[in-house]
N, C-alpha and C positions, 0 to 999 in steps of 0.2 A: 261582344264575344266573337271570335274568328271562327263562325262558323264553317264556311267553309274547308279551311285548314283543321276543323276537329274533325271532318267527313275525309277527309286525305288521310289526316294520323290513324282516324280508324279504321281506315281501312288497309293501311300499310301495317297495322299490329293485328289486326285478323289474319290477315294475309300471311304476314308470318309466324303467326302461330298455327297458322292450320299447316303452314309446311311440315312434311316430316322431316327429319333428321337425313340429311341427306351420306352417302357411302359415295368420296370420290375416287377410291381406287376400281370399283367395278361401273360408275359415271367414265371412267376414264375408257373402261374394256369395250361399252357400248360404243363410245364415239368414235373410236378407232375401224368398230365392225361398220359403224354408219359411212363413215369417210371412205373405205375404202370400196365398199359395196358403189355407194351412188358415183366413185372414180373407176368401178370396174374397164368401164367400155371407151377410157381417154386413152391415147396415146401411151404413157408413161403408164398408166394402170393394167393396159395389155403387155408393157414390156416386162413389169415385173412381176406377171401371174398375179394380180390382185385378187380374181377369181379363186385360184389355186389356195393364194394364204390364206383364205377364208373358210377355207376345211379343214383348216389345219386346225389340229387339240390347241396350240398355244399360239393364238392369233397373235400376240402382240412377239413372240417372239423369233415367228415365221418373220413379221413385218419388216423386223429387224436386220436378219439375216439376209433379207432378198434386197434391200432399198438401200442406197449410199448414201451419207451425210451429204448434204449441198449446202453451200452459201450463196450468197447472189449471184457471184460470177459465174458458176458453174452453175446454176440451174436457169439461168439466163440464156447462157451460152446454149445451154442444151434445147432448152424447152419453153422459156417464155420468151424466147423473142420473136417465136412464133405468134405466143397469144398478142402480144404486140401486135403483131404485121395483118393479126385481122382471123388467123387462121382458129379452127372452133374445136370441141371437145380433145384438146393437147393434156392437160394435168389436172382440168377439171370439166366439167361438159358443158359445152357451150364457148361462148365468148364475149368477157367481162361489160360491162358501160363504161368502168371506172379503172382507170390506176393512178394507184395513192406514187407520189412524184417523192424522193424519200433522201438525201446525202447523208443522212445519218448525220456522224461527227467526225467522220475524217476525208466522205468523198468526194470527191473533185470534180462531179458531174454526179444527177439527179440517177436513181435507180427506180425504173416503173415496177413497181408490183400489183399485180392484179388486185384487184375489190369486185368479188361478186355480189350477187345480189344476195346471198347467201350469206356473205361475211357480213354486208350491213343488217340484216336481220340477226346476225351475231352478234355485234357489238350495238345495236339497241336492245337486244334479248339482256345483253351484261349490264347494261348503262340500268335497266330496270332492275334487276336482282340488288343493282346497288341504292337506288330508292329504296327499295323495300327494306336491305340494310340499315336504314335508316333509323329504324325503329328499335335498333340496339345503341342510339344514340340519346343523351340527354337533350331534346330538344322540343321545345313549344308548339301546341297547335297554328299558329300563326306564322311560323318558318316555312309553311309548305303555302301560305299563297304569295312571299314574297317571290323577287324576280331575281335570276339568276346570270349574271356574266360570265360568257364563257370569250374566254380569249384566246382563240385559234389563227389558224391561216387563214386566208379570204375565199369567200364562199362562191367568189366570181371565177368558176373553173375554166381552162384553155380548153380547147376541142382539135382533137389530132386527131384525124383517120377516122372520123367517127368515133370516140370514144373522149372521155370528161376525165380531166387529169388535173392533181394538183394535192396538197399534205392532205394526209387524212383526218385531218381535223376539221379541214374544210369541206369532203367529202361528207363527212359525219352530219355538220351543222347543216350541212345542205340536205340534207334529209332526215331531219327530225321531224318526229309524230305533227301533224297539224294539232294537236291538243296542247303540245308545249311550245307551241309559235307564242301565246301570249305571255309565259314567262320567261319565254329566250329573250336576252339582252348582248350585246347592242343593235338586235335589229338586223335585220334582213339589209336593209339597205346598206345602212354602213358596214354589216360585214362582209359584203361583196367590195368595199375600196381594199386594191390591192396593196398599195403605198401602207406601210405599216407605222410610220411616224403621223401621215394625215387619218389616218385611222384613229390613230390614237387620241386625236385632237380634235376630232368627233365626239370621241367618247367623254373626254374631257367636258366640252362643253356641253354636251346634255345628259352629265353625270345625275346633277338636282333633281331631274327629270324620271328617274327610275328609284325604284325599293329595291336595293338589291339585298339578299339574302345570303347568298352565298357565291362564290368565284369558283373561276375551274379553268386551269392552264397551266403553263413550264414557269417556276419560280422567277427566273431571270427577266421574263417578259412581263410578268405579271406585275411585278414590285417596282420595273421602269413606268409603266401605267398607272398603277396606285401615283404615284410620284408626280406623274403629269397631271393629272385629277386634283391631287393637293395644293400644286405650286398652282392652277389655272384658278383655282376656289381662293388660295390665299387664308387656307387651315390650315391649323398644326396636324392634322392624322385624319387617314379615310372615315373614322365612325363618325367625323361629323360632315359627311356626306352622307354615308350610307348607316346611321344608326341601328338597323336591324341587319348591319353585314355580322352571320354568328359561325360561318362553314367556307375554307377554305381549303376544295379537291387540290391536290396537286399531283404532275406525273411528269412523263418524259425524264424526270432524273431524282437521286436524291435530295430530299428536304435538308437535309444537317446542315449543310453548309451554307443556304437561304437564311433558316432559322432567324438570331440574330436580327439580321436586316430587317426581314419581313415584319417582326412583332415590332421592329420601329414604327412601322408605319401606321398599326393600330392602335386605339386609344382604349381598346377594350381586348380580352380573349377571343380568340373563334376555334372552332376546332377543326385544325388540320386533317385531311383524310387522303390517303396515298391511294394514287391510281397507279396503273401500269396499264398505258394504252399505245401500240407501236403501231407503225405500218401495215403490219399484217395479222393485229386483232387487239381485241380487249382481252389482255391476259389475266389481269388479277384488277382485286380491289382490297384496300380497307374495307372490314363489315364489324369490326368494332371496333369500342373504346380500350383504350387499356394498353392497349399494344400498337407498335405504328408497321407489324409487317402486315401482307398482302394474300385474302383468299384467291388459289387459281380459280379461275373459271373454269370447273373440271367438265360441265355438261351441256357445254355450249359448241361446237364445231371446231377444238381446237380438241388435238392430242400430243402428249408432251413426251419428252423423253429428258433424261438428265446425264449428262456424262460427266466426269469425275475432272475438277479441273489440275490436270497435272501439268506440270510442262513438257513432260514425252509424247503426251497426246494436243499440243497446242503448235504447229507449222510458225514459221515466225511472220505470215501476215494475216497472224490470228483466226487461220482457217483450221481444222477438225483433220485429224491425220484418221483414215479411213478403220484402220485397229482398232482406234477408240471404242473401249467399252462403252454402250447407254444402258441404264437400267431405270425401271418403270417408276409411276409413281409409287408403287406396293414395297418397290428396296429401296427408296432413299433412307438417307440418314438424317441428323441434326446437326446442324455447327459444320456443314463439310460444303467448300463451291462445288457447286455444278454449271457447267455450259448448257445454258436452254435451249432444248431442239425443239421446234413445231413442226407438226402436220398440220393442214387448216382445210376450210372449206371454201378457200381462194387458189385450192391450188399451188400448197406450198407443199414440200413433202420432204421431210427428217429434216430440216431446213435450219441453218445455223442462225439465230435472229441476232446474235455479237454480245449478248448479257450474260453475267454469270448470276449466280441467285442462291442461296442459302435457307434451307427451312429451318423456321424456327419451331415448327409444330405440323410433324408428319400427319396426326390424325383428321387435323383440321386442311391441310394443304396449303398454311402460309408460310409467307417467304417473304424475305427479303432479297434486294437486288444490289450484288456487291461488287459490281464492276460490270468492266468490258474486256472480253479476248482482246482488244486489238490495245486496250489501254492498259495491259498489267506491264508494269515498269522492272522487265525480269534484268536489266544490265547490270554486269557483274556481279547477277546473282540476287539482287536485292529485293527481288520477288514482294511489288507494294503493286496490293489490290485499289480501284479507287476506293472501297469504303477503309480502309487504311488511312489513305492520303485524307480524304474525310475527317477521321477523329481526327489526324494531325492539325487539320487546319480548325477542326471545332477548339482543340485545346488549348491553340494558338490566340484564336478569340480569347477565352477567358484567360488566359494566363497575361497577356498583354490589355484586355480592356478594346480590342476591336470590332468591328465587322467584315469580315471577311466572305462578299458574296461567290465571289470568282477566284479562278486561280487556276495554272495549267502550268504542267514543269517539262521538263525533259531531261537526261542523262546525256551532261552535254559534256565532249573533251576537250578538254584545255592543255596548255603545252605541260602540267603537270601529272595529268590524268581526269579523269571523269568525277567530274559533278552532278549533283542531282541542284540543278536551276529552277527555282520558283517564280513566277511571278504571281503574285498577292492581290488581287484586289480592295482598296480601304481608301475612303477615305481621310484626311487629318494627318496629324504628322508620326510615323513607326518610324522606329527602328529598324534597319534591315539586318545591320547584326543579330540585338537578341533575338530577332524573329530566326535567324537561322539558325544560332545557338538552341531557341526552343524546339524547332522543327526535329533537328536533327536527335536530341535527345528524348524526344516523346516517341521516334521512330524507332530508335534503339530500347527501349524499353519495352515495347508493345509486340515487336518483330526480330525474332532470334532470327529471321535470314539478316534484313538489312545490318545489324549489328556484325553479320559476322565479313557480309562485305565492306560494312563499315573499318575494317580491322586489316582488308587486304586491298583491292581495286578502287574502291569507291572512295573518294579521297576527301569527300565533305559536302557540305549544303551552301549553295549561295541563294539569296535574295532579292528581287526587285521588287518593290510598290507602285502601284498605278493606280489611278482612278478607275474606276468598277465601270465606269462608262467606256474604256477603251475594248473591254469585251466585247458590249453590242457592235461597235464601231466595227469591229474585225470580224464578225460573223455578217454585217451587212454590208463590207465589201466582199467578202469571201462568198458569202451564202447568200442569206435576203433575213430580213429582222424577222421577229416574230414567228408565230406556227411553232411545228416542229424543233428549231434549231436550236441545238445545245452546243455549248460550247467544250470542245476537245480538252481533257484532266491530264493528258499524255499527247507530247509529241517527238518524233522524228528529228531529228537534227537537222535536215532540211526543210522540213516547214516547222522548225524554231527557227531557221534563219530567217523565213520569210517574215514570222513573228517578230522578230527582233527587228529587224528594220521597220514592219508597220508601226514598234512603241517610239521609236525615235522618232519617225515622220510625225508622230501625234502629239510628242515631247515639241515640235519645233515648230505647230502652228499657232 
């Protein structure tokens, strides 16, 4: 009998059952009064009467009124390149240990953002709610004493100025509870090698060596791993390494388009659970079965706003035109994008995080995550969200028999006019016609803008296939493997060019 693991499940179904029913719309009113009370006396909290907004009848809407949308550049420019250079209580009080080191998916150089000691008590504070979550799960007393891989950045952080920098993943694993050091996998040591392919080949060889239970990391990295694990073993599928692997977290991006691939690799089910954990907090989680959107973390040190995603209110480098209505969690709606704003308790403030999000269930405060500001694909009109280009490539899978883990297009002009250019990742041998034949007419169906550009500017869909391997390839010359890094669903006509020439160079070795 696993007794142990029946003292863990019981205590995570007492536990949540003695919660009460929690109200995130007035979780939300409190953390807002908390954040801006303990940022009364920073810099930026005396510039915009924090004080003041806190007398007001409608805090959250005083907030509003007085504070400006920022995105990186601009609240960089302004105010953390301060916290940067050392300087103390600028947008939060004090002055950090940590900044999570962040390019996102399109930047061309690392963005520091601050990690208080606050934020990591935040995002362990979520990381817990979501074990306790657990217990809305079908799962066995003996799941909670197996060991857990989590596959992040490297845990071996740089030291600049006095201050410890590097993705927040690494940040995180580097400061996890001393209680779950014996179920963290792969190990302190190895997750300090920074080289992310001899990391991996670490892990590989003393795959035998651990019970893992469940995984937690970005699809694309996680499934190259799986993969090296299997080919190093010389098995058909991880469960016959990992027989008790039955939970697979995943975040940084959507699952749909992983799907497919991933469940190649198992010889048995697990059950998927979507995280959303960014640079600048643990935003949501899966906390049940049934559904694959994402509870906010509504009473944790983060405060949200939602703004309506329109294109009168989107700049074209995806930044927030200052008009922009926000409204609270108490007015959203269903089925409608919003652009995610946070306030945090790192010292972020109205702060553009580049994700759009859709609630599927106001009362509860889940959500799904349906794109990026800077990756909606508006040329000549044809307004495609990534969870668009998403079902397009899930339907593509099934209607041709694929696996389609990767893929990134752009609205590219030809001496004819503008095309919407694919490139596919799959193994085996596609078609590139039907594949574009399919694209394009599951796009027109699903989406009366793209149809109707389809019909004026927009002059058709082309296709390329490549090996699902040239993705990592191009994020590890671009970026660095592993961690964080996701690879870019939309780009620029000038770094598709760059792109285009990195497939050929990879076509010709």
């Amino acid at each position: 009998m696993a007794m142990i693991g029946n003292i863990i499940k019981g205590f995570i179904d007492i536990t949540d059952k003695l919660s009460t029913d929690s109200n995130p719309v007035e979780e939300q009113k409190e953390v807002l009064k908390d954040l801006l009370a303990h940022a009364s006396s920073t810099a930026l909290g005396k510039k915009f009467g924090f004080e003041t907004i806190l007398k007001e009848e409608n805090v959250q809407q005083a907030f509003s009124d007085a504070v400006p949308y920022y995105d990186y550049n601009t609240i960089a420019n302004e105010w953390w390149h301060k916290v940067v250079d050392g300087e103390r209580d600028i947008t939060w009080p004090g002055n950090p240990d940590y900044f999570a080191l962040s390019s996102g998916t399109t930047g061309k150089k690392s963005k520091r953002i601050p990690v208080t000691d606050a934020m990591i008590s935040s995002i362990r504070n979520a990381g817990i709610q979501q074990v306790m979550a657990l217990s809305n799960f079908d799962l066995p007393p003996d799941f909670f004493e197996k060991e857990i891989m989590m596959l992040g950045s490297s845990t071996d952080l740089d030291v600049r100025d006095g201050h410890q920098e590097g993705e927040i993943s690494g940040i995180s694993a580097s400061n996890i509870p001393f209680w779950f050091k014996g179920y963290y996998k792969p190990g302190e040591e190895i997750a300090k090698i920074d080289d992310w392919d001899e990391r991996v080949r670490h892990i590989a060889k003393n795959a035998k060596n651990w019970d893992i239970g469940a995984l937690s990391g970005i699809p694309s990295w996680m499934e190259l791993m799986l993969k090296e694990v299997i080919d190093y073993h010389g098995v058909d599928h991880i469960h016959e390494i990992w027989p008790n692997l039955r939970v697979y977290t995943s975040g940084g991006v959507a699952f749909d388009p992983y799907e497919k691939s991933f469940k190649a690799l198992l010889g048995k089910p697990v059950q998927i659970i979507d995280t959303y954990l960014a640079s600048e907090g643990f935003i949501a989680f899966q906390s049940r079965p049934g559904t694959t959107a994402m509870k906010l973390v509504t009473d944790n040190g983060i405060y949200f706003e939602f703004v309506p995603f329109e294109p009168e209110y989107i700049k074209p480098d995806g930044s927030l035109s200052q008009d922009a209505p926000s409204l609270t969690l108490g007015e959203v709606e269903t089925d409608v994008d919003y652009v995610l704003i946070i306030s945090t308790v790192s010292g972020a403030w109205r702060y553009l995080i580049g994700d759009t999000i859709e609630f599927t269930d106001v009362s509860k405060a889940e959500i799904k995550i349906t794109g990026r500001t800077k990756f909606f694909l508006n040329t000549v009109g044809s307004q495609l969200s990534v969870n668009k280009m998403n079902d397009a490539v899930k339907n593509l899978e099934e209607s041709l028999g694929l696996k389609i883990p990767e893929y990134t297009l752009c609205a590219k002009r030809y001496d004819d006019g503008f095309y919407h250019t694919w490139y596919l990742g799959a193994e085996g041998d596609a078609n590139p016609e039907k594949a574009a034949e399919a694209l394009d007419a599951h796009l027109k169906d699903a989406n009366k803008n793209y149809k109707v550009a389809r019909s004026k500017a927009l002059e058709g869909v082309k296709v390329h296939f490549v090996h699902p391997n040239v993705f990592s390839e191009w994020n590890g010359a671009k970026k660095k493997k592993g961690g964080q890094v996701k690879m870019e669903r939309v780009m620029g006509e000038e770094k598709f060019e760059e792109w285009e020439a990195f497939v050929a160079g990879q076509n010709t070795d």
